[in-house]
DSSP file (Angstrom, degrees, kcal/mol; ACC not computed):
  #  RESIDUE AA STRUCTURE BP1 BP2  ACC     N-H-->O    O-->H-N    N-H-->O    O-->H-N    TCO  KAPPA ALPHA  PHI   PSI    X-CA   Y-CA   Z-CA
    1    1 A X              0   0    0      0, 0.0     5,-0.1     0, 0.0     0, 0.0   0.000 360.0 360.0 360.0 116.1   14.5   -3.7  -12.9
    2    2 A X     >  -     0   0    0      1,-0.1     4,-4.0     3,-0.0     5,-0.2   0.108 360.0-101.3 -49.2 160.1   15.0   -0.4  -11.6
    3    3 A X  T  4 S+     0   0    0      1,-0.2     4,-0.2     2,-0.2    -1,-0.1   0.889 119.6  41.1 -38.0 -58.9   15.2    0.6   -8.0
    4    4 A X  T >> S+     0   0    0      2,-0.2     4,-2.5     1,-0.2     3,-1.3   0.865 106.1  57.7 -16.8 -87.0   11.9    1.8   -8.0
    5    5 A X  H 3> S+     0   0    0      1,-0.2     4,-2.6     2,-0.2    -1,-0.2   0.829 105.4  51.8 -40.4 -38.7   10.3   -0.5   -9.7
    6    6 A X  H 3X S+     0   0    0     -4,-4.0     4,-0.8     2,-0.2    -1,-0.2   0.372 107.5  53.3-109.2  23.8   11.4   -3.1   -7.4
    7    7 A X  H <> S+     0   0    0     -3,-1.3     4,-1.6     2,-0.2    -2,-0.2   0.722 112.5  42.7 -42.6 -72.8   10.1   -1.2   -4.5
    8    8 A X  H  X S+     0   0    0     -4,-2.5     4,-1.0     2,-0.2     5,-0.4   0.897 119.1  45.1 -87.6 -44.7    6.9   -0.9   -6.0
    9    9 A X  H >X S+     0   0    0     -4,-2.6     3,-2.0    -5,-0.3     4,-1.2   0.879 115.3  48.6 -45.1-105.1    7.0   -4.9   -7.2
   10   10 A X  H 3X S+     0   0    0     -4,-0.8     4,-1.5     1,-0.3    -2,-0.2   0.497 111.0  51.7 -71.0 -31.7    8.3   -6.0   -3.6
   11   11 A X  H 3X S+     0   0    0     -4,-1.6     4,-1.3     2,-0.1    -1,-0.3   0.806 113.4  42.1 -96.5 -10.5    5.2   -3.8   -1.6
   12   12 A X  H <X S+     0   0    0     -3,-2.0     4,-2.9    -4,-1.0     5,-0.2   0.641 116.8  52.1 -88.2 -11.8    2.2   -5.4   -3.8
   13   13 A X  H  X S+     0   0    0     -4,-1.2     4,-3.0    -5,-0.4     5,-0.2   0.989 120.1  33.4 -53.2 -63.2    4.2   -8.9   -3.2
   14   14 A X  H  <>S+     0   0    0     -4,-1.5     5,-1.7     2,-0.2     9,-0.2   0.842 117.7  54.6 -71.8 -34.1    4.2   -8.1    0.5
   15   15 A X  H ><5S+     0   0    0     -4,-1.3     3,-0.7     3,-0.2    -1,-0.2   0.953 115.5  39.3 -46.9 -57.6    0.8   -6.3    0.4
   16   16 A X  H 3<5S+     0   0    0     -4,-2.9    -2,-0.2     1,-0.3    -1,-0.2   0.813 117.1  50.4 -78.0 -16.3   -0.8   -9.5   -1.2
   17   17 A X  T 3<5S-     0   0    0     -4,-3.0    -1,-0.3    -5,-0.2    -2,-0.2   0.352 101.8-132.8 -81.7   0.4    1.3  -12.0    1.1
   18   18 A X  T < 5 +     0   0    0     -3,-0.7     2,-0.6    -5,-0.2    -3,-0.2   0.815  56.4 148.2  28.5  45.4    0.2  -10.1    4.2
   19   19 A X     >< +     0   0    0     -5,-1.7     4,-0.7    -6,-0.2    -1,-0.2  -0.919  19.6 174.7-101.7 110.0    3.9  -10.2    5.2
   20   20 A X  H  >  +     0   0    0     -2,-0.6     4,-0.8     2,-0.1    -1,-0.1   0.233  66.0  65.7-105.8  22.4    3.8   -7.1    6.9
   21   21 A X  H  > S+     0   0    0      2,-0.2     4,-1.9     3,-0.1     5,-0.2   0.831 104.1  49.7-110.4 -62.1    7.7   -7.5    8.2
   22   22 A X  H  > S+     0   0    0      1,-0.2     4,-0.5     2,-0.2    -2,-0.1   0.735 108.9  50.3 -68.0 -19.1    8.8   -7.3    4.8
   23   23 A X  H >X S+     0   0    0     -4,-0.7     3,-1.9    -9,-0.2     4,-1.0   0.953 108.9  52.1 -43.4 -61.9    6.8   -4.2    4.1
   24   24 A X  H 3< S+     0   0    0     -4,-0.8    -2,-0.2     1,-0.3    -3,-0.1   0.873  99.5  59.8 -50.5 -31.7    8.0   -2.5    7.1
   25   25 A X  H 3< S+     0   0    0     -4,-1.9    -1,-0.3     1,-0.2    -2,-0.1   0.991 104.6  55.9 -66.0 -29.5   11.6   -3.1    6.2
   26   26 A X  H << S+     0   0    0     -3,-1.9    81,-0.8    -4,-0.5    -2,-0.2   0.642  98.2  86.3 -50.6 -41.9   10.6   -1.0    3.0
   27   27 A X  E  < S-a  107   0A   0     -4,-1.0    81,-0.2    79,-0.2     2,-0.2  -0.213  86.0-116.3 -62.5 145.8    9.5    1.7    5.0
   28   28 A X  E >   -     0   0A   0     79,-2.8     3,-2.3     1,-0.1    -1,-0.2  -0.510  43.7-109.3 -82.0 163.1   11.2    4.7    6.5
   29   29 A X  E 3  S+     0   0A   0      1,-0.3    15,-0.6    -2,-0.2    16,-0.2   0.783 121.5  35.5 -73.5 -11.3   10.9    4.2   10.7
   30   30 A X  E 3  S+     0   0A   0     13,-0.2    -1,-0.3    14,-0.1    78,-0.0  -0.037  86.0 163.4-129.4  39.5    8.4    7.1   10.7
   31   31 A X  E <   -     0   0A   0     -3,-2.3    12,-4.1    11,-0.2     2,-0.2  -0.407  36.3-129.5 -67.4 153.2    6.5    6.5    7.2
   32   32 A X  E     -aB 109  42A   0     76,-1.1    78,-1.6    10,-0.2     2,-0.7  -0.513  28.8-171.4-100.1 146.8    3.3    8.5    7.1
   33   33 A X  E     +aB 110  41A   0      8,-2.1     8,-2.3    -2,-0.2     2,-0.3  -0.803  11.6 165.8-152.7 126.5    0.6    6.4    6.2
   34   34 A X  E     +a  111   0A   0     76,-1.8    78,-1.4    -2,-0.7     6,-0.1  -0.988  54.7  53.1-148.6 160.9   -3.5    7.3    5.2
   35   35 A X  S    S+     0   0    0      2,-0.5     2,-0.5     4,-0.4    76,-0.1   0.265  83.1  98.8  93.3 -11.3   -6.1    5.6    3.7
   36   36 A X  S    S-     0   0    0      3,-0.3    -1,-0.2     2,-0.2    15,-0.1  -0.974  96.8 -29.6-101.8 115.3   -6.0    2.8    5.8
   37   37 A X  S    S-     0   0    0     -2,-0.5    -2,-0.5    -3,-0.1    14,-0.0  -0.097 108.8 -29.5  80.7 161.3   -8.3    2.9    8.3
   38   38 A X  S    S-     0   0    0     -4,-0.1    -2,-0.2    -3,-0.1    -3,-0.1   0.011 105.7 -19.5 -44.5 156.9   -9.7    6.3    9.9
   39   39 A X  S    S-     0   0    0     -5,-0.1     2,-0.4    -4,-0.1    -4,-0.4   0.700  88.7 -57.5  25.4-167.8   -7.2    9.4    9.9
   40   40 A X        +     0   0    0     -6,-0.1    -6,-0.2    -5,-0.1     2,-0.2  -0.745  48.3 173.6-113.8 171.2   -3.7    9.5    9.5
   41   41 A X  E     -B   33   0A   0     -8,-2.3    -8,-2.1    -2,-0.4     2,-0.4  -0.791  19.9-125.4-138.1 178.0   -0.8    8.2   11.2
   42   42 A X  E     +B   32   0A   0    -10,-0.2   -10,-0.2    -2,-0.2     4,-0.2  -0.949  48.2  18.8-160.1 153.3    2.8    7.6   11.4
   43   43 A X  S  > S-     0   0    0    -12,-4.1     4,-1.6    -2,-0.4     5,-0.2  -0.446  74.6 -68.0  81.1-179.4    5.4    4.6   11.7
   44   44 A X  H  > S+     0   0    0    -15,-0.6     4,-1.7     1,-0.2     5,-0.2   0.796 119.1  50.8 -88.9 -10.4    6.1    1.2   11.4
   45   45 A X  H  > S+     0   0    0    -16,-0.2     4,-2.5     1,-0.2    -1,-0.2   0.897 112.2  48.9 -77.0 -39.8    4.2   -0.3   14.0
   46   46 A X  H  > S+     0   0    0      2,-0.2     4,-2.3    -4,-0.2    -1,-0.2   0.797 101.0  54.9 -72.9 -28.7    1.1    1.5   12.9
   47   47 A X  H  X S+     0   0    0     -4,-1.6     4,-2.4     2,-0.2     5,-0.5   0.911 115.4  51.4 -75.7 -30.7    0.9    0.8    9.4
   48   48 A X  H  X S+     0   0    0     -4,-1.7     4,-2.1    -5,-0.2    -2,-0.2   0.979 110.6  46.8 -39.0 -53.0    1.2   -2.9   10.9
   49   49 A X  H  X S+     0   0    0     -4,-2.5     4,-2.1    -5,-0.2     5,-0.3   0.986 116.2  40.6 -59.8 -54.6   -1.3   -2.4   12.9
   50   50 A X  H  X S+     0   0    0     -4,-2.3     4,-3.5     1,-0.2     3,-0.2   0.895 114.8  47.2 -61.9 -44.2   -3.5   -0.9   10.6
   51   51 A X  H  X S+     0   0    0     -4,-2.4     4,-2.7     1,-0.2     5,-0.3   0.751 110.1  57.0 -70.4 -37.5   -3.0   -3.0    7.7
   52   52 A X  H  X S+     0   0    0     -4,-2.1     4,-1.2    -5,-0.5    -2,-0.2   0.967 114.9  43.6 -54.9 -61.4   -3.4   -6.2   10.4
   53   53 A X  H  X S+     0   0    0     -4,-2.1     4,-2.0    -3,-0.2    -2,-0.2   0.795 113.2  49.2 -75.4 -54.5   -6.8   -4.3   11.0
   54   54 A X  H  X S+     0   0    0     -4,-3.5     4,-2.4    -5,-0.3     5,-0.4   0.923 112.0  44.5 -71.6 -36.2   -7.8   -3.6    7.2
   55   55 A X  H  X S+     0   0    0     -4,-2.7     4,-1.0     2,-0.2    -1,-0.2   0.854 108.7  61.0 -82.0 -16.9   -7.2   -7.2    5.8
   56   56 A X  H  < S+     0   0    0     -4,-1.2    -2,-0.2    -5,-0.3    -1,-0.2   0.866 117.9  27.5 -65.3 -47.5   -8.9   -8.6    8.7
   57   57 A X  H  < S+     0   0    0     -4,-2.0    -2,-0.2     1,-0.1    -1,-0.2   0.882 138.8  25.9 -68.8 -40.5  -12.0   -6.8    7.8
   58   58 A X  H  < S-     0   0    0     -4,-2.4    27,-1.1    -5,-0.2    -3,-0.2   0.475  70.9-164.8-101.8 -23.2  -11.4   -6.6    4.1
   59   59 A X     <  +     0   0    0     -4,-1.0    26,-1.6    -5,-0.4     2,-0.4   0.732  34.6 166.1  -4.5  96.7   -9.1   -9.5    2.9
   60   60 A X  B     -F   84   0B   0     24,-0.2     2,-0.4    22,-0.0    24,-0.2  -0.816  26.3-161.4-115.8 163.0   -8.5   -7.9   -0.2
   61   61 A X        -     0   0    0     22,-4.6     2,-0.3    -2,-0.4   -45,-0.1  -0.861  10.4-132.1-158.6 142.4   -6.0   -8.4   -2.9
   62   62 A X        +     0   0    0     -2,-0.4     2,-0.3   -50,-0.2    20,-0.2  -0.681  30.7 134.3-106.7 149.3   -4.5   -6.4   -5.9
   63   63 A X        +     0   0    0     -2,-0.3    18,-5.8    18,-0.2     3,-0.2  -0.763  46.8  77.5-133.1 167.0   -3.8   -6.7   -9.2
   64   64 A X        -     0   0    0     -2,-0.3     2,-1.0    16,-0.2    17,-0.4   0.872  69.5-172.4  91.8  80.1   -4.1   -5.0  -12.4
   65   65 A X        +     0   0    0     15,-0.1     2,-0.5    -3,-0.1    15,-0.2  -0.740  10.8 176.9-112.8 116.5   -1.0   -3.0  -10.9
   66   66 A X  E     -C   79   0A   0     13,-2.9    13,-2.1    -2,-1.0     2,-0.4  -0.979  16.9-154.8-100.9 135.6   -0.3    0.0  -13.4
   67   67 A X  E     -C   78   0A   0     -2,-0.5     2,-0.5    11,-0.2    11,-0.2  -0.950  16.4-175.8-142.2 135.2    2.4    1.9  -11.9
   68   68 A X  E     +C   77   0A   0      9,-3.6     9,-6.6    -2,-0.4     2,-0.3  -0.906  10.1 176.4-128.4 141.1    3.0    5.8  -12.7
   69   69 A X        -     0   0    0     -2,-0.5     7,-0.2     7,-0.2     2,-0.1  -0.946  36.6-113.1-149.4 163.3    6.2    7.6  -11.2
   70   70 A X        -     0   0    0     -2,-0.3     7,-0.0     5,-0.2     6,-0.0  -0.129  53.6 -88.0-104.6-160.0    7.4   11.1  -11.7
   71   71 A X  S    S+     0   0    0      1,-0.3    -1,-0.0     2,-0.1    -2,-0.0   0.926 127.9  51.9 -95.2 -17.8   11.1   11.0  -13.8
   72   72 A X  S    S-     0   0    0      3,-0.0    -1,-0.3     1,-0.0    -3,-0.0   0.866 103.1-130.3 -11.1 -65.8   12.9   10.7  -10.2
   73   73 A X  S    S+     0   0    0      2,-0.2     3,-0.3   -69,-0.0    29,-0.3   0.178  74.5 122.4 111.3 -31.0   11.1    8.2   -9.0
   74   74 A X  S    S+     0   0    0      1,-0.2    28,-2.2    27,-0.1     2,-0.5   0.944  72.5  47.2 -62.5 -41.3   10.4   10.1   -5.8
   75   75 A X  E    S- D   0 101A   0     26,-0.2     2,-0.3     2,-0.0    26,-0.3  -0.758  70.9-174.8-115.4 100.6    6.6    9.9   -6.2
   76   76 A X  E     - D   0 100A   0     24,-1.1    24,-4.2    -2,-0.5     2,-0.7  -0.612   7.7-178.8-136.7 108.8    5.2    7.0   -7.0
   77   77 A X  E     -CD  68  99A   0     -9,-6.6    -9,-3.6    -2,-0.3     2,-0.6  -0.883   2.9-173.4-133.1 143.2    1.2    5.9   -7.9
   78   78 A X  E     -CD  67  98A   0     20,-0.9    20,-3.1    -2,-0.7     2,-0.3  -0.924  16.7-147.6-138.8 145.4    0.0    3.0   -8.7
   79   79 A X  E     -CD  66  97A   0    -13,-2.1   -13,-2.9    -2,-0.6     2,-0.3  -0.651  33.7-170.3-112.4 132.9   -3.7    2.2   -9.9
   80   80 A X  E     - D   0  96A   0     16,-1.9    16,-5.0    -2,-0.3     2,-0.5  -0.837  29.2-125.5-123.1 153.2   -4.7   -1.3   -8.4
   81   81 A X        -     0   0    0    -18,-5.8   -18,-0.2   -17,-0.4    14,-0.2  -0.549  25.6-154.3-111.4  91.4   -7.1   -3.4   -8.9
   82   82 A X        +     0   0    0     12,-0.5     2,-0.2    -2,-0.5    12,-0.2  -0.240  13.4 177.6 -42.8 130.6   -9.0   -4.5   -5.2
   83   83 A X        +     0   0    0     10,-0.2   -22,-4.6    12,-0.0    10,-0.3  -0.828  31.1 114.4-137.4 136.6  -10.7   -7.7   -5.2
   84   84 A X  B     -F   60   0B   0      8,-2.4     2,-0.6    -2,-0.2     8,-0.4  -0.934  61.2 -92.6 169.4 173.4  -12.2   -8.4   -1.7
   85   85 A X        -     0   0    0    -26,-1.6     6,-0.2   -27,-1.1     5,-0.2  -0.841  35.6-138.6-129.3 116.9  -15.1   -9.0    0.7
   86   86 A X    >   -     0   0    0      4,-1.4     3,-1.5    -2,-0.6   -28,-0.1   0.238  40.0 -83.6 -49.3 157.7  -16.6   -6.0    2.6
   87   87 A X  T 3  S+     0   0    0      1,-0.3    -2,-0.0     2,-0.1     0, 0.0   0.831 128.8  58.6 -18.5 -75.5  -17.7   -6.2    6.4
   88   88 A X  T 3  S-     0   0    0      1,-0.1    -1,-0.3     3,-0.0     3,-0.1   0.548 116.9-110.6 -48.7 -49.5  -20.7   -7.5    5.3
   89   89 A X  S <  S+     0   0    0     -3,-1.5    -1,-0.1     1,-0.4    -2,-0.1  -0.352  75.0 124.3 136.7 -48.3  -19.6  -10.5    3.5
   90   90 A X        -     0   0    0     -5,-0.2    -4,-1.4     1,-0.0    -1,-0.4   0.032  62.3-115.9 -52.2 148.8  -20.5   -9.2   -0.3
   91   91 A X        -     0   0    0     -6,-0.2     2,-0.3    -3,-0.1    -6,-0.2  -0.479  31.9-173.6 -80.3 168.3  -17.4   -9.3   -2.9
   92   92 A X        -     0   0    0     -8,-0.4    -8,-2.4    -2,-0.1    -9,-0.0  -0.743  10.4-170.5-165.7 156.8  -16.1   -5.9   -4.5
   93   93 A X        +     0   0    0    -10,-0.3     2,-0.3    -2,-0.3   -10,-0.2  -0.446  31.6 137.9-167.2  70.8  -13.7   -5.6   -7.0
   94   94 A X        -     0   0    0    -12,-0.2   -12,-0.5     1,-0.0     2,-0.2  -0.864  47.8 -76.4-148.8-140.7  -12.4   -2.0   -7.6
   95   95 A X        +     0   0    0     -2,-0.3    20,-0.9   -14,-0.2   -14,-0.2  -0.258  41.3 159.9 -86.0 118.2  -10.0    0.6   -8.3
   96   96 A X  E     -DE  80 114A   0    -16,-5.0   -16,-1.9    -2,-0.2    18,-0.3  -0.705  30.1-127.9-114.1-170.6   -7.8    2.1   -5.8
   97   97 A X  E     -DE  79 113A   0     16,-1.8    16,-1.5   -18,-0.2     2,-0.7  -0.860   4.6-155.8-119.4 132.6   -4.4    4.1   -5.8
   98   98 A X  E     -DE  78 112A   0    -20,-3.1   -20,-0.9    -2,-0.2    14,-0.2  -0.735  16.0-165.6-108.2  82.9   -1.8    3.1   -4.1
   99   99 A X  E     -DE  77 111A   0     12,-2.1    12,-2.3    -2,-0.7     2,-0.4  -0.355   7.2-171.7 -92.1 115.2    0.4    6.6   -3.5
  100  100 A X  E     -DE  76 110A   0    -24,-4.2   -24,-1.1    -2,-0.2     2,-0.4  -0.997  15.0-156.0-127.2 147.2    3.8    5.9   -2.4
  101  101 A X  E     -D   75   0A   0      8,-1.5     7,-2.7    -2,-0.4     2,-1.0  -0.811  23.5-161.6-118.9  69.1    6.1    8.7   -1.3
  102  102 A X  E     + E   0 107A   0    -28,-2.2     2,-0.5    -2,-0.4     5,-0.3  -0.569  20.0 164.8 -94.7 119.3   10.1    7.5   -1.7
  103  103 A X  S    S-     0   0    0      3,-2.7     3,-0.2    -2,-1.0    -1,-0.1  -0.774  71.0 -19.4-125.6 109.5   13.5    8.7   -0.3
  104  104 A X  S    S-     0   0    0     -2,-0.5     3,-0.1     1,-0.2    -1,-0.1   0.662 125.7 -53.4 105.9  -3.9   16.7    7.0   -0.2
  105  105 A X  S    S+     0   0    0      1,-0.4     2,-0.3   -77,-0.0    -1,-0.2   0.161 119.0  95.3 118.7 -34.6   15.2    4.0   -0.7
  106  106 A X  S    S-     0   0    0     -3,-0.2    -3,-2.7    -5,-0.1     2,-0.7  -0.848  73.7-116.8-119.2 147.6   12.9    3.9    1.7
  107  107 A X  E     -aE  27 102A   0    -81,-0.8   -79,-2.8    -2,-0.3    -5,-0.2  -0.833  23.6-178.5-106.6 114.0    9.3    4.9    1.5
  108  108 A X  E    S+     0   0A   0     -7,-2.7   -76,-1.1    -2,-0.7     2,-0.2   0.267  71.3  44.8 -91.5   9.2    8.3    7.8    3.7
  109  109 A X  E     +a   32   0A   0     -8,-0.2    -8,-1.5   -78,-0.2     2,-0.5  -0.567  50.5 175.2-157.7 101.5    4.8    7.7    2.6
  110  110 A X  E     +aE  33 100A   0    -78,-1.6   -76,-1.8   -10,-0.2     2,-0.3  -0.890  16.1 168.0-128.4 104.7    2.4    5.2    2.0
  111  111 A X  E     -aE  34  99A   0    -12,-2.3   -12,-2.1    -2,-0.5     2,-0.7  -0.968  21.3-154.7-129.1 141.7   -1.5    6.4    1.0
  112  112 A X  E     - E   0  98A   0    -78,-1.4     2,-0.5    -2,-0.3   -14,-0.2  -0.853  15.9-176.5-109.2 122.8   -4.3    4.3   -0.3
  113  113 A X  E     + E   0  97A   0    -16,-1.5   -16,-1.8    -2,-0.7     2,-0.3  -0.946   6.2 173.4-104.4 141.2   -7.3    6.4   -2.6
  114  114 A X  E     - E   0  96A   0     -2,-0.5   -18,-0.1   -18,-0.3    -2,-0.0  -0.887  37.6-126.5-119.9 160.8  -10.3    4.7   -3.8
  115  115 A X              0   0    0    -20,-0.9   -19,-0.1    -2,-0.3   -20,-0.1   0.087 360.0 360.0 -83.4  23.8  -13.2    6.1   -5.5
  116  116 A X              0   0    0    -21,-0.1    -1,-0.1   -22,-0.1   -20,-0.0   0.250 360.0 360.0-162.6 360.0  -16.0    4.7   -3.2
């Protein structure tokens, strides 16, 4: 398994495990991070926070993980499938992408797209 690969393996691990200590180690100390939550932000303490925020509202979890990377490596998307239950209570199941940004090792960018 490439570098990369086990990057991308090791953040839906830690995503679906809510182990947000082993995300962060993943992270660069000032990763940029949108799509979670309102506006953007930057560090490790905040994507904690936020991500603390989002699965507490959201408790989602992904699968389906298809993973698309430029020939580098450096940019990294991967189209997930969210399974989870909205404020509200109803379940949802669909499609996000999960935009990672990597240098060095470390991911200096971490962004979530959905279509809805």
């Amino acid at each position: 398994m490439s570098d990369t690969e086990s990057i991308n393996h090791a953040v839906i691990e830690a995503l679906n495990a809510r182990d947000f200590a082993a995300l962060a180690a993943k992270v660069d100390e000032d990763v940029s991070i949108s799509g979670i939550g309102e506006g953007m932000d930057n560090g490790r303490d905040a994507l904690r926070d936020r991500l603390a925020r989002h699965f507490e509202a959201f408790d989602e979890s992904y699968g389906d993980a298809l993973v698309m990377s430029d020939a580098l490596g450096h940019n990294v998307a991967i189209r997930l499938t969210a399974s989870g239950k909205s404020a509200g209570g109803a379940s949802y199941s669909k499609e996000k992408i999960l935009l990672l940004e990597l240098e060095e090792g470390f991911i200096t960018r971490i962004a979530f797209f959905s279509g809805s």
